[in-house]
PDBQT receptor file of N, H, CA, C and O in Angstrom, charges set to zero:
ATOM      1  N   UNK A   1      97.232 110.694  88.785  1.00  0.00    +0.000 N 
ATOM      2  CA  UNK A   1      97.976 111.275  89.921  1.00  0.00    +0.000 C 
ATOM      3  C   UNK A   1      99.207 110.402  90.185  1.00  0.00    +0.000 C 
ATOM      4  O   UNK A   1      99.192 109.171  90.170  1.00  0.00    +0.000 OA
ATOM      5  N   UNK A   2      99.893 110.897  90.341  1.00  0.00    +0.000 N 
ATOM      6  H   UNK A   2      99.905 111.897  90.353  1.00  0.00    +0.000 HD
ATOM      7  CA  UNK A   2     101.672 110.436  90.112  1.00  0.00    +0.000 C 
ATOM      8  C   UNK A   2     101.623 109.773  91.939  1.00  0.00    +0.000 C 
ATOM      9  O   UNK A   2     101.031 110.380  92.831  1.00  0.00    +0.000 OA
ATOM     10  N   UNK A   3     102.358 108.482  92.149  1.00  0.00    +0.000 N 
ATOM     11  H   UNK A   3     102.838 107.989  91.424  1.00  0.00    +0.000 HD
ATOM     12  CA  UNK A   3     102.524 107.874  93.396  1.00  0.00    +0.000 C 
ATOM     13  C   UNK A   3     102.872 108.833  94.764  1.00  0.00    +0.000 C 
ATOM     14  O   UNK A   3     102.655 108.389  95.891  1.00  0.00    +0.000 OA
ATOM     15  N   UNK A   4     103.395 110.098  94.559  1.00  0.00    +0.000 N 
ATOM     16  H   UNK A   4     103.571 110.458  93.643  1.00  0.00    +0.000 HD
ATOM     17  CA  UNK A   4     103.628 110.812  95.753  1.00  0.00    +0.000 C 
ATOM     18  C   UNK A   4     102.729 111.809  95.713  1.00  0.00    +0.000 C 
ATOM     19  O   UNK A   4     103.156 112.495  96.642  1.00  0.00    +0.000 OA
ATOM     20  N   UNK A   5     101.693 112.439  95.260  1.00  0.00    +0.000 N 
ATOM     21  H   UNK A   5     101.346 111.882  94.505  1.00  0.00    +0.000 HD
ATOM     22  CA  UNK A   5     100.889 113.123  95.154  1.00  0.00    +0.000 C 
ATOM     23  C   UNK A   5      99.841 112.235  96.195  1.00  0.00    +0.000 C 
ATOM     24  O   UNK A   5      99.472 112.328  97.365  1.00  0.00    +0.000 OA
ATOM     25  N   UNK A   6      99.678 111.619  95.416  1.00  0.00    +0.000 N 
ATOM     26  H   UNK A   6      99.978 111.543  94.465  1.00  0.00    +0.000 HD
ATOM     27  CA  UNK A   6      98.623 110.412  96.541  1.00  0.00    +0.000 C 
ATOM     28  C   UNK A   6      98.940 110.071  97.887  1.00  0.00    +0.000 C 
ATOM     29  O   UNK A   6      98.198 110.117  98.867  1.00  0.00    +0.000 OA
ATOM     30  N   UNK A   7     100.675 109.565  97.783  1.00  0.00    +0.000 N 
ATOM     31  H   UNK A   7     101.279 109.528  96.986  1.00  0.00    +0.000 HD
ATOM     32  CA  UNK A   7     100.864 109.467  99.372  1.00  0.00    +0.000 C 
ATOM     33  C   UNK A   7     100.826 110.998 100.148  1.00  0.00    +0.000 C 
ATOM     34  O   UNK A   7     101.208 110.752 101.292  1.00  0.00    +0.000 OA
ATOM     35  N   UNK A   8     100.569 112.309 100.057  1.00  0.00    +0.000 N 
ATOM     36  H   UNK A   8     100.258 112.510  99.127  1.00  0.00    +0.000 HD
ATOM     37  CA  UNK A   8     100.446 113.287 100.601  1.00  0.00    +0.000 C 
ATOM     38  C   UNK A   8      99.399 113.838 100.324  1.00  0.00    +0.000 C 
ATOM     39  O   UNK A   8      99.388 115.063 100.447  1.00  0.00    +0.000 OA
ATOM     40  N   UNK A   9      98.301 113.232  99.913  1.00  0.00    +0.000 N 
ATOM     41  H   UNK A   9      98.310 112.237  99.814  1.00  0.00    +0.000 HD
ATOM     42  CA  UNK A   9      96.950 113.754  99.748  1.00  0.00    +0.000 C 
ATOM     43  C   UNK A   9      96.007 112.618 100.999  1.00  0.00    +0.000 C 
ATOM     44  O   UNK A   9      94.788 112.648 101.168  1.00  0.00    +0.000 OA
ATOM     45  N   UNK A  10      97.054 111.642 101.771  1.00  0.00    +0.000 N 
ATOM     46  H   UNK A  10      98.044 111.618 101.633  1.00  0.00    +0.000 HD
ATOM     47  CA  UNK A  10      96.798 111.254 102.983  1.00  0.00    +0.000 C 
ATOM     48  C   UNK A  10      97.058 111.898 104.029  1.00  0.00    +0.000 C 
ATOM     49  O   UNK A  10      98.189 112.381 104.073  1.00  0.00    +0.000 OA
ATOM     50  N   UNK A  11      96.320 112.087 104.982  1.00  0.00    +0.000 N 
ATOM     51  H   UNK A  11      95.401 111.694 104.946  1.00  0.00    +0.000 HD
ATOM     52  CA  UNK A  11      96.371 112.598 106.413  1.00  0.00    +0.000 C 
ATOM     53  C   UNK A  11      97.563 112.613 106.415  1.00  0.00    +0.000 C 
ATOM     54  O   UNK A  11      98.046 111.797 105.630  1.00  0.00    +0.000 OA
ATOM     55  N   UNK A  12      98.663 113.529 107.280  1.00  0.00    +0.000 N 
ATOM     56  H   UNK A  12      98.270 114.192 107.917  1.00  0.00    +0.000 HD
ATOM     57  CA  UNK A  12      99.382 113.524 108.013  1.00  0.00    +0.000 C 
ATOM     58  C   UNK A  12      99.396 112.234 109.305  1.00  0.00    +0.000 C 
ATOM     59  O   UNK A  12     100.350 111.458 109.255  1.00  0.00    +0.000 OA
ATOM     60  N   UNK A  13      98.643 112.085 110.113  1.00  0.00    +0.000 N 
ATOM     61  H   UNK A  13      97.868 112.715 110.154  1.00  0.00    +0.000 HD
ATOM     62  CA  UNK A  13      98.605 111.236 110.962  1.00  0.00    +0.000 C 
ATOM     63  C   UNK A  13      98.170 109.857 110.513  1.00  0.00    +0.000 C 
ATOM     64  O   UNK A  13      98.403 108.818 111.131  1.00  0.00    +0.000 OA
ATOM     65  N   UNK A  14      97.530 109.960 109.403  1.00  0.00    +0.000 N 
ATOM     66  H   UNK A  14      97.340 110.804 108.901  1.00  0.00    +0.000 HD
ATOM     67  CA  UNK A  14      97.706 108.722 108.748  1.00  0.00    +0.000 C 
ATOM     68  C   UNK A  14      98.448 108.229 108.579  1.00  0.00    +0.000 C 
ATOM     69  O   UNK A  14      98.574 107.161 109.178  1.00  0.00    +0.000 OA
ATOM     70  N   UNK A  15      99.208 108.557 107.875  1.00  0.00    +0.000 N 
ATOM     71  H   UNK A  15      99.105 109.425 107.388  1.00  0.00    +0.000 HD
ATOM     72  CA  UNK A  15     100.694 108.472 106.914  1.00  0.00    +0.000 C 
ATOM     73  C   UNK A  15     101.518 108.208 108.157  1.00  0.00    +0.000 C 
ATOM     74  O   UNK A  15     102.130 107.162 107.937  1.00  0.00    +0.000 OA
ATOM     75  N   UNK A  16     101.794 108.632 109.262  1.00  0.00    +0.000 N 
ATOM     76  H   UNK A  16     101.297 109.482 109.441  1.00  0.00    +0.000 HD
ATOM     77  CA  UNK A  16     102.644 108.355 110.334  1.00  0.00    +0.000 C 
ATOM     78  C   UNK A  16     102.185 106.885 110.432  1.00  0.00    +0.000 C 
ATOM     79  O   UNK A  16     103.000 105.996 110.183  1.00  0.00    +0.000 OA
ATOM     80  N   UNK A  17     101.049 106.619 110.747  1.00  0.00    +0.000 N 
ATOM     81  H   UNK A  17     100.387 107.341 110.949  1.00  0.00    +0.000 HD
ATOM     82  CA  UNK A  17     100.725 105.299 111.584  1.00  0.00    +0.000 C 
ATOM     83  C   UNK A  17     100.789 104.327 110.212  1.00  0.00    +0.000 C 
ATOM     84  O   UNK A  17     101.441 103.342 110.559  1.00  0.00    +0.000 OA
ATOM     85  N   UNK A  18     100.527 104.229 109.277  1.00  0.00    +0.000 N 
ATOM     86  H   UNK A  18      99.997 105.029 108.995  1.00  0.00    +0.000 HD
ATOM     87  CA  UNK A  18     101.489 103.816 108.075  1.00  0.00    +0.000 C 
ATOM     88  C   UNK A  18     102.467 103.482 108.132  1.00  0.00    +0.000 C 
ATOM     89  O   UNK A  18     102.681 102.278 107.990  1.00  0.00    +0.000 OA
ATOM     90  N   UNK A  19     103.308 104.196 108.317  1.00  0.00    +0.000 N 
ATOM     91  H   UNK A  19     103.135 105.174 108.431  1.00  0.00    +0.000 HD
ATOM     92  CA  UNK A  19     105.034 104.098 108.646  1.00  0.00    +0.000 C 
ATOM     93  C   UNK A  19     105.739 103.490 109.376  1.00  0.00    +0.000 C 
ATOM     94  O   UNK A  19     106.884 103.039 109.336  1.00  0.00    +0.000 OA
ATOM     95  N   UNK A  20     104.322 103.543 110.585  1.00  0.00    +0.000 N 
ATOM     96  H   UNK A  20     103.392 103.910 110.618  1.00  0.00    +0.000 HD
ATOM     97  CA  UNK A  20     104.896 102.723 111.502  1.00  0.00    +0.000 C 
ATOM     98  C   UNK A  20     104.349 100.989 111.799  1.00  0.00    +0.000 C 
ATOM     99  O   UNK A  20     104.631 100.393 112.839  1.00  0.00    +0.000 OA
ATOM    100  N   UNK A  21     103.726 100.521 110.932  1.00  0.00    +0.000 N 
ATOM    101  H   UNK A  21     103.497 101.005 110.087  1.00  0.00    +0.000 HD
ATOM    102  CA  UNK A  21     102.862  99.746 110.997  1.00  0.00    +0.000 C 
ATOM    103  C   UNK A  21     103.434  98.935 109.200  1.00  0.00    +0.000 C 
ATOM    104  O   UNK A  21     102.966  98.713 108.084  1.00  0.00    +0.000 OA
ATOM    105  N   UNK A  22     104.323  98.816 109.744  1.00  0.00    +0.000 N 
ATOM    106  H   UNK A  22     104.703  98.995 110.651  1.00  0.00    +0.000 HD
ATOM    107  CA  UNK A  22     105.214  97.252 108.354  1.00  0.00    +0.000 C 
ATOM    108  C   UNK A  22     105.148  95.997 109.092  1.00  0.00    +0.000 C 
ATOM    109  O   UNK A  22     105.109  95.898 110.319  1.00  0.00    +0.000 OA
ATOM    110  N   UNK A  23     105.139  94.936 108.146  1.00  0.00    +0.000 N 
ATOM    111  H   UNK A  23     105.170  95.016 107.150  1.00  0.00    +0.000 HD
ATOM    112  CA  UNK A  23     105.321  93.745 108.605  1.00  0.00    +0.000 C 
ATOM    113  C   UNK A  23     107.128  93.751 108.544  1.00  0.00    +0.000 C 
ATOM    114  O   UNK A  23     107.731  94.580 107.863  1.00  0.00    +0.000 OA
ATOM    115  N   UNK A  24     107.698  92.888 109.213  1.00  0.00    +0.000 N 
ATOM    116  H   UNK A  24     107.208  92.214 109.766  1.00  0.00    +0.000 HD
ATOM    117  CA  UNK A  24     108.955  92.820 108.526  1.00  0.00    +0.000 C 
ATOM    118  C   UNK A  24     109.054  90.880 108.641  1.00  0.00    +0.000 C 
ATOM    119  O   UNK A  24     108.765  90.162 109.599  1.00  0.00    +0.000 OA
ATOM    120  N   UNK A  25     109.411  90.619 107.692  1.00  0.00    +0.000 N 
ATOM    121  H   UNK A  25     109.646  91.201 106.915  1.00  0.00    +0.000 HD
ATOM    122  CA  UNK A  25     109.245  88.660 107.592  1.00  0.00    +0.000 C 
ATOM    123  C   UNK A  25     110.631  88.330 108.365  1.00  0.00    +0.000 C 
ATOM    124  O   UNK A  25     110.628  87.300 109.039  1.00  0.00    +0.000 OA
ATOM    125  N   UNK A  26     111.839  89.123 108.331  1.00  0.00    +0.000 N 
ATOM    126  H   UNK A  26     111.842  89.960 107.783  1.00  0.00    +0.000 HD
ATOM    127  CA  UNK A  26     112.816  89.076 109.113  1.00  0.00    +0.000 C 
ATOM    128  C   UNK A  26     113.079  88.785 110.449  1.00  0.00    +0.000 C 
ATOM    129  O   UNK A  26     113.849  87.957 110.936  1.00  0.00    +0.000 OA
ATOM    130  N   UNK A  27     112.253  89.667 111.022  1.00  0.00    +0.000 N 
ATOM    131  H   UNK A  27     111.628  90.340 110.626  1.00  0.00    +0.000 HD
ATOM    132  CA  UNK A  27     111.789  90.274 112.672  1.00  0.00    +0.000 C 
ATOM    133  C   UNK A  27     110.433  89.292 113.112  1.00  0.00    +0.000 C 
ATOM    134  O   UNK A  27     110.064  89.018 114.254  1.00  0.00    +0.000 OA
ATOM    135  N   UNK A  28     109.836  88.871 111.822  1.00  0.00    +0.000 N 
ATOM    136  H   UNK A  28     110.136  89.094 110.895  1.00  0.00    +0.000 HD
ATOM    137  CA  UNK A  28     108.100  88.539 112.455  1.00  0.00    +0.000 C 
ATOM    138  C   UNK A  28     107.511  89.354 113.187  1.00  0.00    +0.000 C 
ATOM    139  O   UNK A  28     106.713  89.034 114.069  1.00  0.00    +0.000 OA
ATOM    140  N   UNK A  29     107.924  90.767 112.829  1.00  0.00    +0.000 N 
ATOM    141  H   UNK A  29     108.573  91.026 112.113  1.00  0.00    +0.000 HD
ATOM    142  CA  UNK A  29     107.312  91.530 114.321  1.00  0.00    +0.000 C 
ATOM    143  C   UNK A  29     106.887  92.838 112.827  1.00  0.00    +0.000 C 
ATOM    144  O   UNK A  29     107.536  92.858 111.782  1.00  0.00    +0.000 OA
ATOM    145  N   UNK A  30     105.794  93.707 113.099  1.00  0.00    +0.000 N 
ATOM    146  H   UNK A  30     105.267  93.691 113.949  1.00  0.00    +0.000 HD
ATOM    147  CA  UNK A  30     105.440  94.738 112.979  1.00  0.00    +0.000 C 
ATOM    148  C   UNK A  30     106.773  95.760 113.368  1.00  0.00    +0.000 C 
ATOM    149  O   UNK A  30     107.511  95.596 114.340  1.00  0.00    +0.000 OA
ATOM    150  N   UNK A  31     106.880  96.856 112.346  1.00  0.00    +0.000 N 
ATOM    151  H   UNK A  31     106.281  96.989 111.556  1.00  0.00    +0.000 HD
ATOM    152  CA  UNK A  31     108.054  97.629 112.636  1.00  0.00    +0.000 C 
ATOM    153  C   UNK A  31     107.864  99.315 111.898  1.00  0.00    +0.000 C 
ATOM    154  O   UNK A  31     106.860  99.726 111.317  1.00  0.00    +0.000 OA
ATOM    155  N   UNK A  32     108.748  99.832 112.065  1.00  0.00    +0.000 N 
ATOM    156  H   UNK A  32     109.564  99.498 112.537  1.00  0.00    +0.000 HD
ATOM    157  CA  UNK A  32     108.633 101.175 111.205  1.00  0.00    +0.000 C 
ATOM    158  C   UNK A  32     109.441 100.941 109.587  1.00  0.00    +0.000 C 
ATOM    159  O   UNK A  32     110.297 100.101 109.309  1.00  0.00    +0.000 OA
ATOM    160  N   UNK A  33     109.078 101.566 109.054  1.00  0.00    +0.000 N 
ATOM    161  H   UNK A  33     108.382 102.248 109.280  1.00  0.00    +0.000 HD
ATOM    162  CA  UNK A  33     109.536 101.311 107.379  1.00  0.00    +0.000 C 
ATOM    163  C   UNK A  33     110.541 103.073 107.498  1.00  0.00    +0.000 C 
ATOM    164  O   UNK A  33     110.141 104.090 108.064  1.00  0.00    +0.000 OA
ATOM    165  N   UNK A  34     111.967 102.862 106.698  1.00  0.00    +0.000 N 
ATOM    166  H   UNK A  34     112.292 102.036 106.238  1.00  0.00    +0.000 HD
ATOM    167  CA  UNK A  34     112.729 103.634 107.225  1.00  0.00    +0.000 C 
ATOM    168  C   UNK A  34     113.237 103.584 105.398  1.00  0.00    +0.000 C 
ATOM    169  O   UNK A  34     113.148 102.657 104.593  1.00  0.00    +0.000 OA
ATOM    170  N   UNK A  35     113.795 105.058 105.222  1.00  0.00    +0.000 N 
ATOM    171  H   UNK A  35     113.867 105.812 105.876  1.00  0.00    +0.000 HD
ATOM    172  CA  UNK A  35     114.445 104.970 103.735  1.00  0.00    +0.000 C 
ATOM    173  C   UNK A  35     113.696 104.736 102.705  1.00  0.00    +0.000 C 
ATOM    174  O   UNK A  35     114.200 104.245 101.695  1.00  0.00    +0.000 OA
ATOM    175  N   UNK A  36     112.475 105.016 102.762  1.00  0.00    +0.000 N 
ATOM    176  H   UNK A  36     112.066 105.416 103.583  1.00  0.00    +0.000 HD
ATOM    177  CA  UNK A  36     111.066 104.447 101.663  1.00  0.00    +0.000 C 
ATOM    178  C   UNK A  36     111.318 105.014 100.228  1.00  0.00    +0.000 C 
ATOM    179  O   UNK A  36     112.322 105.714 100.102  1.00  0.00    +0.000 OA
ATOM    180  N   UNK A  37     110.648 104.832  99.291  1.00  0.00    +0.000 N 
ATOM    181  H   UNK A  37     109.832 104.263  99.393  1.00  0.00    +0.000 HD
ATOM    182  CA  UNK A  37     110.428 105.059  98.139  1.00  0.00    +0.000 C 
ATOM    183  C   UNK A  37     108.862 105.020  98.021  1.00  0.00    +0.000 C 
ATOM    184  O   UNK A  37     108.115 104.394  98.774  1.00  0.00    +0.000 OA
ATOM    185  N   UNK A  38     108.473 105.832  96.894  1.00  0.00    +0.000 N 
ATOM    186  H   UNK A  38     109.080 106.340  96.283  1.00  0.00    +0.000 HD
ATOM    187  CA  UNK A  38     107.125 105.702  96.807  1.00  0.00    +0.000 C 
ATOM    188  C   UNK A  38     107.207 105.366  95.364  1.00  0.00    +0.000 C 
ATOM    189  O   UNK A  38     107.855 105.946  94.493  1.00  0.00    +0.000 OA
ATOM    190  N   UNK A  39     106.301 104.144  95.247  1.00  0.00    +0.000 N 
ATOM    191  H   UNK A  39     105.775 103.672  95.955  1.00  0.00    +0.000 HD
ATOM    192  CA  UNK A  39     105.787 103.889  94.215  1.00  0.00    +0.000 C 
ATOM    193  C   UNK A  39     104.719 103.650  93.827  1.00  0.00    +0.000 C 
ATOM    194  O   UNK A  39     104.078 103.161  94.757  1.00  0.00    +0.000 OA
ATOM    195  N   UNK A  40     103.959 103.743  92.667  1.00  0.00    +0.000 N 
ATOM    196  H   UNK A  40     104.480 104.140  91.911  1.00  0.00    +0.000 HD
ATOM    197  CA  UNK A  40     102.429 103.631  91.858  1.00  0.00    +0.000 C 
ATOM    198  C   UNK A  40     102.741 101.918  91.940  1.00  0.00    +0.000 C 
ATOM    199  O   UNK A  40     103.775 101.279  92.133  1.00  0.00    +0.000 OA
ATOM    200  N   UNK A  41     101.408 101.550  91.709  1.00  0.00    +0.000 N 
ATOM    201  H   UNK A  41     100.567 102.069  91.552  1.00  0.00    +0.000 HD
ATOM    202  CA  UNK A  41     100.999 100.273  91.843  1.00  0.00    +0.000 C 
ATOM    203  C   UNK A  41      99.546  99.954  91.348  1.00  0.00    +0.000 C 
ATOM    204  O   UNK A  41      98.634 100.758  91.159  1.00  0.00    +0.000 OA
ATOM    205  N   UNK A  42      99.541  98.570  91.179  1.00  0.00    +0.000 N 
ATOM    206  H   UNK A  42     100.282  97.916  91.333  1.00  0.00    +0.000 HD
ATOM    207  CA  UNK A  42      97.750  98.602  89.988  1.00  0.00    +0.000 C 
ATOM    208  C   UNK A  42      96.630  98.948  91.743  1.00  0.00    +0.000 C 
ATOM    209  O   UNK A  42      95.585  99.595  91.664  1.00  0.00    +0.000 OA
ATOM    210  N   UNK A  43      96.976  98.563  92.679  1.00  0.00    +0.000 N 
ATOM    211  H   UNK A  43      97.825  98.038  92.744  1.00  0.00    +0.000 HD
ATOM    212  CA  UNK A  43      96.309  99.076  93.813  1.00  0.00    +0.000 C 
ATOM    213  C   UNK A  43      96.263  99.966  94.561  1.00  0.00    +0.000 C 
ATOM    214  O   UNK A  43      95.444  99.930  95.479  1.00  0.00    +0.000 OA
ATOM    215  N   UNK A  44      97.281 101.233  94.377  1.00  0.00    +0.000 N 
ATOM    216  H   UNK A  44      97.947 101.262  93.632  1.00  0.00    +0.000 HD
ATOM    217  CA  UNK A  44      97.301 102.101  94.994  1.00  0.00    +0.000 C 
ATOM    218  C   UNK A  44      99.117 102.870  94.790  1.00  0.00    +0.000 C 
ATOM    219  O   UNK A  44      99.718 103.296  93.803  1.00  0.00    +0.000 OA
ATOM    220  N   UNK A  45      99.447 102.758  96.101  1.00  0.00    +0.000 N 
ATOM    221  H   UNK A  45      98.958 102.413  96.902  1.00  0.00    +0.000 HD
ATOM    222  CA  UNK A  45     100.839 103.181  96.039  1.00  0.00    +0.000 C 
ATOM    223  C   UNK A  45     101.982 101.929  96.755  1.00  0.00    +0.000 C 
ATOM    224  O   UNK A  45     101.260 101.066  97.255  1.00  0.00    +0.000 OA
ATOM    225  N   UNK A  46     102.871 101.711  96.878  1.00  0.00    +0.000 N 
ATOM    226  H   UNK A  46     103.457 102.412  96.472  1.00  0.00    +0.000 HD
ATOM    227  CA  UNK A  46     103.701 101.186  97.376  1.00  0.00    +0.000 C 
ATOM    228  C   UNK A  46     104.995 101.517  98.278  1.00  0.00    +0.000 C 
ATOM    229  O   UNK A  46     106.022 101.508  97.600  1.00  0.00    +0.000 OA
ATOM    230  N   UNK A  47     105.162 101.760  99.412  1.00  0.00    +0.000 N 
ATOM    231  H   UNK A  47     104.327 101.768  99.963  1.00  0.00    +0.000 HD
ATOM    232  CA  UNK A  47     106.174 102.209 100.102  1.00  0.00    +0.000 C 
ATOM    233  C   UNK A  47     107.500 100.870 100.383  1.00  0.00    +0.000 C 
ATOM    234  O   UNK A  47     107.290  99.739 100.822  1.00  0.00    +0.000 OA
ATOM    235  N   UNK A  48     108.438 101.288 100.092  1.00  0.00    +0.000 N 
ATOM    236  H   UNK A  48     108.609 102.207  99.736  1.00  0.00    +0.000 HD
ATOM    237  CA  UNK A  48     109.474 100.302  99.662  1.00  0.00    +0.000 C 
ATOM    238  C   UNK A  48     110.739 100.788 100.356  1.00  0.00    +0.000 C 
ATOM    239  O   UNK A  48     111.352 101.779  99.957  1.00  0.00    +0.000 OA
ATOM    240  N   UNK A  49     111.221  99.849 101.714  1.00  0.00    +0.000 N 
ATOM    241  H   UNK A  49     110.724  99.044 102.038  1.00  0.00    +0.000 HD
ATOM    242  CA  UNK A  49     112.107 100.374 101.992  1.00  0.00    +0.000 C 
ATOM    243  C   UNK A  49     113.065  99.652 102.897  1.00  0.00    +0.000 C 
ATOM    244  O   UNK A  49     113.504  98.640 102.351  1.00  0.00    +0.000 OA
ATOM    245  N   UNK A  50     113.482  99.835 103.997  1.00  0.00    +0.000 N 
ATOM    246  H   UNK A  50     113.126 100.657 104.441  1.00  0.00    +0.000 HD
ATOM    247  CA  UNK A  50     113.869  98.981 105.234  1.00  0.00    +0.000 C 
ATOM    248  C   UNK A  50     113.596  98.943 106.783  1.00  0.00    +0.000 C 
ATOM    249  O   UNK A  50     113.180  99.923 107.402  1.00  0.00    +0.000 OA
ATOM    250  N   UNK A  51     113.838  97.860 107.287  1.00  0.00    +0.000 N 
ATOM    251  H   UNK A  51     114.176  97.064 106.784  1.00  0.00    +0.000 HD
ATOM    252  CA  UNK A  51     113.027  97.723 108.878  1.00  0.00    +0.000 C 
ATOM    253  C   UNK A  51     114.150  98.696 109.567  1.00  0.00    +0.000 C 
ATOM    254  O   UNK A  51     115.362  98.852 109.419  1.00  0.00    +0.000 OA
ATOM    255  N   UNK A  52     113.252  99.202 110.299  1.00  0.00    +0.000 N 
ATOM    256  H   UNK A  52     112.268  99.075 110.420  1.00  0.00    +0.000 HD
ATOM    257  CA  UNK A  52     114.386  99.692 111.769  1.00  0.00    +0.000 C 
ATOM    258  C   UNK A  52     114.637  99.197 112.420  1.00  0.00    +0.000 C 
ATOM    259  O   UNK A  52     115.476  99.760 113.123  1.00  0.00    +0.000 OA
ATOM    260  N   UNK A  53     114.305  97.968 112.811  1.00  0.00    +0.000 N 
ATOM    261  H   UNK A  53     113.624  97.510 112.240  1.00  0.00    +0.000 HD
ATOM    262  CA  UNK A  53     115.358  97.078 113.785  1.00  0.00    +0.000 C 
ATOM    263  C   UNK A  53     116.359  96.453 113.215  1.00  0.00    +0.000 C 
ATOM    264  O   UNK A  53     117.487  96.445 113.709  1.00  0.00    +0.000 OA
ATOM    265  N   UNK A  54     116.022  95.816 112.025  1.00  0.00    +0.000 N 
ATOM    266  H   UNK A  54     115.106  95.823 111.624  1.00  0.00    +0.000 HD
ATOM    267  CA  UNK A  54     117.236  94.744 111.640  1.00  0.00    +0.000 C 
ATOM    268  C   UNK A  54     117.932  95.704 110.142  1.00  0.00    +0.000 C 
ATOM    269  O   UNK A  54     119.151  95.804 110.001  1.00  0.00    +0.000 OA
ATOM    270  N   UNK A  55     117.037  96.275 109.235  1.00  0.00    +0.000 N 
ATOM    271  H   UNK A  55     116.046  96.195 109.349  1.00  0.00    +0.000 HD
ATOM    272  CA  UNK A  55     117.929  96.491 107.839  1.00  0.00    +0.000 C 
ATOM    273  C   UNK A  55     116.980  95.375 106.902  1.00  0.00    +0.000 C 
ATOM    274  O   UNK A  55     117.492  95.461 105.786  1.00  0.00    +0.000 OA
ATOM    275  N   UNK A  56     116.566  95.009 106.871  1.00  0.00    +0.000 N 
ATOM    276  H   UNK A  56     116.150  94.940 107.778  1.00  0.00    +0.000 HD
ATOM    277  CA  UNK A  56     116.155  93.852 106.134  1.00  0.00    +0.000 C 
ATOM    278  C   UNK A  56     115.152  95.038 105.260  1.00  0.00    +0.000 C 
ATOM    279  O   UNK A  56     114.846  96.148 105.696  1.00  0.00    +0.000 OA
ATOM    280  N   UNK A  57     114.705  94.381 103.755  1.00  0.00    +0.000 N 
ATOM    281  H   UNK A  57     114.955  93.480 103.401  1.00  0.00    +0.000 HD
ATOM    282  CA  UNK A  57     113.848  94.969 102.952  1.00  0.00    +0.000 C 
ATOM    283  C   UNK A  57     112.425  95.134 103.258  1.00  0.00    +0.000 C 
ATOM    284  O   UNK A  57     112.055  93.963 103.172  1.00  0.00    +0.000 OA
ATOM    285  N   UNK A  58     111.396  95.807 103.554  1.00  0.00    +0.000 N 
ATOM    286  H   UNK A  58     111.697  96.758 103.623  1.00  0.00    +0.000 HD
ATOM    287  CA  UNK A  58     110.207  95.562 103.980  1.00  0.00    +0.000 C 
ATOM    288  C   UNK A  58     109.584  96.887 102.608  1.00  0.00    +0.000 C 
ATOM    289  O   UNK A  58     110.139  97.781 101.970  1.00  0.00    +0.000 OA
ATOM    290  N   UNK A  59     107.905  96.226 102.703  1.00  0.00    +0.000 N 
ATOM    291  H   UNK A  59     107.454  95.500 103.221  1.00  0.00    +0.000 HD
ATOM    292  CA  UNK A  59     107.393  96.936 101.873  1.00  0.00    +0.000 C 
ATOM    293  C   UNK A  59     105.725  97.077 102.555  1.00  0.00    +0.000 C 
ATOM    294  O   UNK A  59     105.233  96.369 103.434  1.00  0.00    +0.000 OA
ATOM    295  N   UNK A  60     105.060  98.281 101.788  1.00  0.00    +0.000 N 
ATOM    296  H   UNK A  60     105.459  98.856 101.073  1.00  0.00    +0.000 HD
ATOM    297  CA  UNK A  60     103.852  98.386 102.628  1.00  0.00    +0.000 C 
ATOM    298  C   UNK A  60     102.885  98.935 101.096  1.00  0.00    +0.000 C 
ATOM    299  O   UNK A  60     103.212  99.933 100.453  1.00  0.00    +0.000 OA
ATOM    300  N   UNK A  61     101.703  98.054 100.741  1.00  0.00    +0.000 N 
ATOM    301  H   UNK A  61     101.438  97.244 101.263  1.00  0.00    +0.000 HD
ATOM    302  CA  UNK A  61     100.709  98.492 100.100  1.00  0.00    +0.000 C 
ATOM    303  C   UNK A  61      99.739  99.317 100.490  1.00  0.00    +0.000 C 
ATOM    304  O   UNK A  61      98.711  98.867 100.996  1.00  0.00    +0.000 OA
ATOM    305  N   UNK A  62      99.930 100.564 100.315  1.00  0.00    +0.000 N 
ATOM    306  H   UNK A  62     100.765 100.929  99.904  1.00  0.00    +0.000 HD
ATOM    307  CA  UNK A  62      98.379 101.505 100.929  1.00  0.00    +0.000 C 
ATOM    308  C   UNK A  62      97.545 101.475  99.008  1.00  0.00    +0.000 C 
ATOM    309  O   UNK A  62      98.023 101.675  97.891  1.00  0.00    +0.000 OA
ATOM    310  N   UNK A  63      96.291 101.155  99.465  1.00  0.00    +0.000 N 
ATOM    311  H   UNK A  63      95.903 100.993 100.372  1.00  0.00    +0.000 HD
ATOM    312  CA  UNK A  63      95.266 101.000  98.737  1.00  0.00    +0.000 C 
ATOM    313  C   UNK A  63      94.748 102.160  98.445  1.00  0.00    +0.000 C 
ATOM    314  O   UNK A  63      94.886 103.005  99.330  1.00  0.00    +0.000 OA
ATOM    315  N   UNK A  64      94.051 102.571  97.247  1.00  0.00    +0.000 N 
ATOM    316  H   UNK A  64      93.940 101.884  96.529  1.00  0.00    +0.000 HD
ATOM    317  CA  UNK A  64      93.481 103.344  97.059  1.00  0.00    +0.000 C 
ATOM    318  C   UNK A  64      91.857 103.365  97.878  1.00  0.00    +0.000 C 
ATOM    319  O   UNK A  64      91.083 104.304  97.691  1.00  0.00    +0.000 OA
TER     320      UNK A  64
């Protein structure tokens, strides 16, 4: 199963609270992930993108 098949074979409301729930090392603060990419990964998928407060790069591992 190809990396975006998987991220939409998650809940809807999952996937929100996902989104909104990044670390950002920039901020030190928990943030929303904005501009993502989805990618496959040996653990699952990878969402790859930037913080909404600052711009800085943030990334989020959802596990299989």
């Amino acid at each position: 199963m190809d990396a975006n098949k998987k991220w939409l074979s998650i809940p809807k409301e999952t996937r929100s609270r996902l989104i909104s729930n990044v670390f950002c090392s920039n901020c030190a603060d928990v943030t929303t992930i904005q501009g993502f990419t989805i990618e496959d990964n040996q653990f699952g998928i990878v969402l790859k993108g930037k913080c909404k407060k600052c711009g800085h790069e943030v990334a989020r591992v959802v596990e299989d």
